[in-house]
C-alpha positions, 0 to 999 in steps of 0.5 A: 474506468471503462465509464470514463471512456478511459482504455483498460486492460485486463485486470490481474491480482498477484496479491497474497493475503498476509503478505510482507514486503520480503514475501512481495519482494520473493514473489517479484522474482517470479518470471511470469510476474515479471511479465505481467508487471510489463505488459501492464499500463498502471501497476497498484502496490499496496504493501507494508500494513503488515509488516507495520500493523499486521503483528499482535506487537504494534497492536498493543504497543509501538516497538522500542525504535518505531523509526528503525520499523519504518525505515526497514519496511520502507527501504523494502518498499523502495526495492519493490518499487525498484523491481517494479520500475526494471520490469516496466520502466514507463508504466504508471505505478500507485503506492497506497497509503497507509490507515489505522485499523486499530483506530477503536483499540486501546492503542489505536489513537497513538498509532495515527501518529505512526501510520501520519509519519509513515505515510509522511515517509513515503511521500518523501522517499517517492516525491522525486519520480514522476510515475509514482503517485501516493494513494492516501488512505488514512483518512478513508477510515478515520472516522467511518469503520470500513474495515472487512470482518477481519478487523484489518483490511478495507471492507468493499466500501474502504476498497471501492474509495481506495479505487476511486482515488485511483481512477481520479488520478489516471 
């Protein structure tokens, strides 16, 4: 951004490794988060591949109702999102998409289907604000392994793309 000659502010990651979005939305709750959130000029929420993909169940099978998963997670979304827009109500926020990390395993070729309806779901829970911008993902790691060494989150090329998509954006 800073090559761009775009103005930037100071850089603070409140990510939690393994997070869910119930951890996201506890931690939300923090004051001191809070803050952070509305001083901020863009906010980046990248949350949900665990609730999704991040158990050993949807790695060897989908759940019984796939729908109801998604729909779970996604109003959870919604509420952070929602947490978000309280804490900095003019702020640009940017919800990163999701990708198959398990796109080589058994089941990997029937989950692009679910990861496609999930970002398809997105897309249509946040096409009506304005400042919220969709950073798709999934093709980034379709057909390239960019995955980190533990097989599930992007490795420095996936995240160093997922940031290019940002800055495009701004």
């Amino acid at each position: 951004l800073k090559r761009r000659r775009m103005p930037v502010k100071e850089t603070v990651n409140i990510a939690v490794n393994g997070a869910r979005t119930g951890d996201l939305l506890r931690h939300l709750e923090s004051a001191n988060v809070r803050r952070l959130l509305g001083e901020a000029n863009v906010v980046i929420v990248s949350i949900g591949g665990n609730d999704l993909w991040g158990g050993t169940d949807w790695r060897t099978a989908p759940p019984n109702d796939p729908a109801a998963a998604m729909n779970d997670v996604l109003d959870r979304v919604e509420q952070v999102i929602r947490v978000v827009r309280q804490a900095n109500p003019g702020g640009r926020l940017f919800l990163v998409g999701l990708y198959n990390p398990f796109r080589d395993a058994p089941f990997g070729a029937q989950l692009n289907s679910l990861v496609s309806q999930w970002n398809s779901r997105v897309i249509e829970r946040f096409s009506d604000d304005a400042n919220v911008t969709i950073v798709q993902t999934a093709d980034l790691f379709s057909h390239r392994d960019r995955l980190a060494i533990d097989r599930f989150h992007p490795g420095a090329e996936g995240y160093e793309l997922i940031a290019r998509r940002i800055a495009d954006a701004l």
